[in-house]
C-alpha positions in Angstrom: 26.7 0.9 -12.4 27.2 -3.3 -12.0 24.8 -5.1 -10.1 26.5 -6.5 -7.1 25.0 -9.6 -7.2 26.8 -10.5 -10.4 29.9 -8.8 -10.2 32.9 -10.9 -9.5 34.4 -10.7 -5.7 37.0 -7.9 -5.6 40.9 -9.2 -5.6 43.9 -8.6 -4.3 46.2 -6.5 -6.9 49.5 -8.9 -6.7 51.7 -5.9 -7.4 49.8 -3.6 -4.7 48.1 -3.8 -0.7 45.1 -2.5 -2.0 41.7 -4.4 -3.9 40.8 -4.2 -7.5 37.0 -3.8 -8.1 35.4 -4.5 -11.5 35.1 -1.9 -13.5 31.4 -0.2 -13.8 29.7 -1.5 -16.9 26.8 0.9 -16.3 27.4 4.8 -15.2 25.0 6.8 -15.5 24.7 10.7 -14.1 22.9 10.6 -11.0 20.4 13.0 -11.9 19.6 11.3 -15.0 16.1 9.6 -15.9 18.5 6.0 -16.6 19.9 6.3 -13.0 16.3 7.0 -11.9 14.6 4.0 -13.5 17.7 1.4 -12.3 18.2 2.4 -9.1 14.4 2.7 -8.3 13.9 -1.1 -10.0 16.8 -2.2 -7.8 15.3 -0.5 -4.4 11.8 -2.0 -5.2 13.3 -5.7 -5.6 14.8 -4.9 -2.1 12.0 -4.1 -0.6 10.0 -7.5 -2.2 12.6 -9.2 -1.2 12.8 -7.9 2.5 8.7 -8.1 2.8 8.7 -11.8 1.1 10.6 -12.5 4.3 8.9 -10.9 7.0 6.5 -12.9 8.8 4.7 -10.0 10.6 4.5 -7.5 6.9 3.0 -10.7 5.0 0.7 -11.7 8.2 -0.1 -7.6 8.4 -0.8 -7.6 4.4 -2.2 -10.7 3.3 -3.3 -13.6 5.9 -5.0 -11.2 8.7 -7.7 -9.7 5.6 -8.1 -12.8 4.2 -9.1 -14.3 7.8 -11.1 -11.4 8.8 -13.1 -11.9 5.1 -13.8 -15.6 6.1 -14.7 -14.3 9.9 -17.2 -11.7 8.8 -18.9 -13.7 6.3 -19.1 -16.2 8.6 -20.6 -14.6 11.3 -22.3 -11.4 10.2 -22.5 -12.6 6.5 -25.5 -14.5 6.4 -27.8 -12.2 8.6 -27.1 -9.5 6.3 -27.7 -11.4 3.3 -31.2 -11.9 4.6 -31.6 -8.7 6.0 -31.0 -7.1 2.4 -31.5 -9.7 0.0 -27.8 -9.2 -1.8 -25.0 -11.4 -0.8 -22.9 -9.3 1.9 -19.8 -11.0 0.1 -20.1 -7.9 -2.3 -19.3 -5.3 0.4 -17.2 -7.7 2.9 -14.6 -8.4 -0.1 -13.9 -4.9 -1.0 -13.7 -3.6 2.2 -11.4 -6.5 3.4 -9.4 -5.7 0.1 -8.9 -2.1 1.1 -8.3 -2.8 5.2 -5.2 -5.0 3.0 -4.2 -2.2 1.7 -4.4 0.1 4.5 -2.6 -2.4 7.3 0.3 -3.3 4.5 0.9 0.3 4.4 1.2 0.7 8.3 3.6 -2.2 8.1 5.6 -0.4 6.0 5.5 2.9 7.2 7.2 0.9 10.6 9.4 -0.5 8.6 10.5 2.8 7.5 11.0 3.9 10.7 13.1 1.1 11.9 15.2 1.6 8.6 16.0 5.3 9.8 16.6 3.9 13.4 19.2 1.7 12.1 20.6 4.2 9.5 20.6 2.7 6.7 18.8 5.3 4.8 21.4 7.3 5.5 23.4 5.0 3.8 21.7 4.7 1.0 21.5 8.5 0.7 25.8 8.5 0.3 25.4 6.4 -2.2 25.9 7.7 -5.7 22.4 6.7 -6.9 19.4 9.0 -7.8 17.9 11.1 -4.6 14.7 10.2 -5.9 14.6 6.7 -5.7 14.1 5.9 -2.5 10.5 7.2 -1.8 9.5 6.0 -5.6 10.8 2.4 -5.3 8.3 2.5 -2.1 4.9 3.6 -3.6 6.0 1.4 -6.2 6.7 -1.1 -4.2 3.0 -0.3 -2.5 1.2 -0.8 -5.5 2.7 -4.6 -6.4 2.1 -5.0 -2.7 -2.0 -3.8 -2.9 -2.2 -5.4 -6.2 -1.6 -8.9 -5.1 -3.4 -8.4 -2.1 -6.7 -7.3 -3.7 -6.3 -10.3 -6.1 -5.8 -12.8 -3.5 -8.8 -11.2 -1.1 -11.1 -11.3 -4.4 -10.1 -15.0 -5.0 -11.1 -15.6 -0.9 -13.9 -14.0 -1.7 -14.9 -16.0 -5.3 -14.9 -18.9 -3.1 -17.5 -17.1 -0.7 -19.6 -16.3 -3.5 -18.2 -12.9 -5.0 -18.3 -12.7 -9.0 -17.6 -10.1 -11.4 -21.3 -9.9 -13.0 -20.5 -6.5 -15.3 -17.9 -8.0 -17.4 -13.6 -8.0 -17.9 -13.1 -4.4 -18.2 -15.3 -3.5 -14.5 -13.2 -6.8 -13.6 -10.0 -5.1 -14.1 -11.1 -1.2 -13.0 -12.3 -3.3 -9.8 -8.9 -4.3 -9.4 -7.6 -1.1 -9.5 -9.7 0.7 -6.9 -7.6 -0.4 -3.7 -4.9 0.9 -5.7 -6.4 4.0 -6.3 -6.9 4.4 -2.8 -4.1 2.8 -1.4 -1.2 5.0 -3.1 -2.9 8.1 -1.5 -2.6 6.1 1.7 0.5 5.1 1.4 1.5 8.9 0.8 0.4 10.1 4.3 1.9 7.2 6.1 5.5 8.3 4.3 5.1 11.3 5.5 4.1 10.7 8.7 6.9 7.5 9.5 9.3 10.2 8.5 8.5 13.3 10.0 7.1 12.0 13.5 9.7 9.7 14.3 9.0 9.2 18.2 5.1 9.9 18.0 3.2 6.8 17.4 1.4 8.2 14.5 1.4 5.1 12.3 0.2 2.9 15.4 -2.9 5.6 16.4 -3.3 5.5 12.4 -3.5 2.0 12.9 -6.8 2.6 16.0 -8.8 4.7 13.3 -8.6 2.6 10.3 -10.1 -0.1 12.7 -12.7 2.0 14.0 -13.3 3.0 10.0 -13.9 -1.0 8.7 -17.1 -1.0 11.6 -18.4 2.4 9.9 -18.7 1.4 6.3 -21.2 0.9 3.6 -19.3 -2.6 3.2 -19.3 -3.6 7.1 -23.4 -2.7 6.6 -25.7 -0.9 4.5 -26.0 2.6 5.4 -29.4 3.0 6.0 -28.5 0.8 9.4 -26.9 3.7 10.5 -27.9 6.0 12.7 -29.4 9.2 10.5 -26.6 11.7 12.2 -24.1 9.1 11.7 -25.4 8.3 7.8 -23.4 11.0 5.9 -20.1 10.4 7.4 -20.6 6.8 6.4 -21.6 7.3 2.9 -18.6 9.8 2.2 -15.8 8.7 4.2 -13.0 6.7 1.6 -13.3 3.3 2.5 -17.5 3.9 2.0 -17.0 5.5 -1.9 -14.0 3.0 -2.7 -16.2 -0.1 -1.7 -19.5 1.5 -3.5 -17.4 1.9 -6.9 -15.9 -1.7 -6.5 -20.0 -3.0 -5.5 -21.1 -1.4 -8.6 -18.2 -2.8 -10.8 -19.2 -5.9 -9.9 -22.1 -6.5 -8.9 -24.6 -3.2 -10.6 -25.2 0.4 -9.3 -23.6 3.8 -9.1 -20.2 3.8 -10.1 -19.4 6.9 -11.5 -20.1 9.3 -7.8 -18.1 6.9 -6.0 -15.1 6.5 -8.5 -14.7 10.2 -8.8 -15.2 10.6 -4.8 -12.2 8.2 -4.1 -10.1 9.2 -7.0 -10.8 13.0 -5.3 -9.9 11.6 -2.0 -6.4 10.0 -3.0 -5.2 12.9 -4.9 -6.3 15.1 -1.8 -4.1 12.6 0.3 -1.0 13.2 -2.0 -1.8 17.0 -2.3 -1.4 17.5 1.3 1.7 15.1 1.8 3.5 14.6 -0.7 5.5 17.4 0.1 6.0 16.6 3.6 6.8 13.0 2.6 9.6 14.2 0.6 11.2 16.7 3.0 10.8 15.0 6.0 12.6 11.9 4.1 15.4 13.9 3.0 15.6 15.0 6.8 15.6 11.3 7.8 18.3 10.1 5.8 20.6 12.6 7.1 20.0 12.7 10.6 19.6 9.9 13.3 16.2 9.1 14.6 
């Protein structure tokens, strides 16, 4: 297969009405594990590429939980600091890291939609590359996406006072919570962007992952809940993810809440993975 980008122009064969194309340097079978890795590395670059350039993805992503970070230390920050004698940094940062996550994902999942509006996943799906590597060149995609973003919400959040106090290797696990959560995310809004096409799932998605960052044990500890409301706080994924990440950095439980998140991503994929996949096959052959 030759990379377009680098391949000369086609010409005009001077002995025929018809063009000359370079010949392919790289062919491989399109059910082969070489087809899989190149045309997956060549999807994920377009969708950098495509994301790099939209305003709303990189405002959706990046800028909006890094503002809200600032807004609720800010104003909420320092009466919670006092209230509980621990900088509220240490829950605000994580939880802003994973909201990042969660809203890049949405993003996404409508630019999914708009991609199967236009059709060009059904043109990539005539194409002679591996069936495959559209939906993995997107998680993959996700997780550079959720990478960066945690490390530039952690760096906001240096600034407001955040450090990692257990050491490199919690540092780096740290980092890799939102991503823990955030592929499992980014599972169930594939499958829904794909298989509810003229529902606004991704948009009502959207409402409850709002409503989820004011009932968390980063928003406030969760003894300031209400007692009926307490359990739901302490277990729902945004609570356990943001525990884990408190504990890698700055001390306490880690191992309940790791385990608890891990538990809920896998559960995410689990339930719509499958979905994901059939309802994208569906999509690329059908208009929306």
């Amino acid at each position: 297969m030759t990379d377009l980008r680098s391949a000369p122009l086609p010409v005009t064969d001077p002995d025929a009405s018809t063009l000359v194309f370079p010949t392919p340097t790289e062919v491989y079978p399109e059910t082969s594990w070489k087809a899989l890795l190149t045309h997956s590395k060549l999807q994920t670059g377009r969708l950098l590429l495509r994301s790099a350039k939209d305003p709303f993805t990189m405002l959706q992503a990046i800028v909006y939980p890094a503002i809200m970070l600032v807004m609720f230390w800010a104003v909420l920050g320092i009466s919670v600091t006092r209230a509980t004698g621990v900088n509220s940094v240490y829950g605000y940062a994580p939880m802003l890291a994973l909201v990042g996550a969660m809203f890049g994902s949405m993003a996404s999942g409508m630019q999914l939609k708009a991609e199967w509006r236009k059709g060009l996943l059904s043109r990539f799906w005539i194409l002679p590359t591996h069936r495959a590597a559209g939906l993995i060149s997107r998680l993959v995609f996700e997780a550079i996406r959720i990478l960066l973003t945690t490390v530039l919400i952690m760096l906001v959040g240096v600034l407001l006072g955040f450090r990692f106090n257990q050491g490199v290797v919690a540092g780096v696990l740290l980092m890799l919570v939102p991503l823990v959560m955030g592929i499992g995310f980014a599972t169930m809004v594939t499958a829904l962007s794909v298989n509810f096409a003229k529902v606004p799932l991704v948009e009502l998605l959207s409402l409850i992952c709002t409503l989820l960052m004011f009932f968390n044990s980063g928003f406030v500890p969760t003894a300031a809940y209400p007692t009926w409301l307490q359990g739901f706080v302490e277990n729902q994924p945004m609570s356990t993810a943001i525990d884990a990440m408190r504990g890698l950095s700055l001390g306490g439980p880690v191992a309940e809440p790791l385990i608890k998140t891990t538990l809920w991503s896998l559960g995410a994929i689990a339930i719509f993975a499958w979905p994901a996949i059939n309802g994208y096959k569906r999509a690329a052959g059908t208009p929306i």
